[in-house]
C-alpha positions in Angstrom: 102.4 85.6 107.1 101.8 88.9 105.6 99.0 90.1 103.8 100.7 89.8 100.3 101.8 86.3 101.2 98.2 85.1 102.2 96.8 86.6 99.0 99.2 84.9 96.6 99.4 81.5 98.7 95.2 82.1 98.3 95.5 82.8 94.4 97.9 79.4 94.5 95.2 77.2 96.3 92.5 78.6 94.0 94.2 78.6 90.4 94.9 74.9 91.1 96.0 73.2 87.9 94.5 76.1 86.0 97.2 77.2 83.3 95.1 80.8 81.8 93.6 83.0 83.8 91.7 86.2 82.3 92.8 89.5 82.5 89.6 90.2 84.4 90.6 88.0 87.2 94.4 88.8 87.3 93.4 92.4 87.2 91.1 91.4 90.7 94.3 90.2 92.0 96.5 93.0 91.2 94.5 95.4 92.8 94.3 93.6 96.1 98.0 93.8 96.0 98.2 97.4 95.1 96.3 98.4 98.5 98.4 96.2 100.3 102.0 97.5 98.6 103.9 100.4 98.6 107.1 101.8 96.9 108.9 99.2 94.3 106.3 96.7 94.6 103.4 99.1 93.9 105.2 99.9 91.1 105.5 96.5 89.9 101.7 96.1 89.9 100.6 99.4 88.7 103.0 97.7 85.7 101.0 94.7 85.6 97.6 96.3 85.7 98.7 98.3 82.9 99.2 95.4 81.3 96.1 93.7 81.7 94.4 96.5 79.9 95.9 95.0 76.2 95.7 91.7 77.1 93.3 88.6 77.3 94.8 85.6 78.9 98.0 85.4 81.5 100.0 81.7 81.9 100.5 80.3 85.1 104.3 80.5 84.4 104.4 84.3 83.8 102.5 85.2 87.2 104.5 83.0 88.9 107.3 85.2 87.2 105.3 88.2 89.1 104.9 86.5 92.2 108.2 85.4 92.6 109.5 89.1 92.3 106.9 90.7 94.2 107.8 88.4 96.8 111.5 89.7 96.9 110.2 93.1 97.1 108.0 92.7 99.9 109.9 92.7 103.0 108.7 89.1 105.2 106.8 88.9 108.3 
């Protein structure tokens, strides 16, 4: 398991049935992945950080959304 997938399988376990998370603790999140990323899925979270900066509250479905495409980005162990 890579890096990327033990921090996202971590956020999973953690958020639990927990449907809004702040931008504070996405934003914790997101820049875990950015030191662990490079190229396209840097980008992607440099994105997302971005976005955190004019937001309060992120759904369960939409960083699923993330994950899911940060996953095809990020080449497997």
């Amino acid at each position: 398991m890579t890096v990327i997938e033990t921090l996202l399988n971590d956020w999973r376990i953690g958020a639990g049935d927990q449907t809004l998370f702040s931008a504070s603790r996405v934003q914790d999140l997101l820049f875990e992945l950015w030191g662990e990323t490079e190229g396209p899925a840097r980008e992607l979270v440099q994105e997302w950080l971005t976005v955190t900066l004019h937001r309060e509250l992120f759904s369960t479905e939409e960083l699923e959304g993330l994950f899911g495409t940060l996953e095809a980005l990020v080449p497997t162990s």
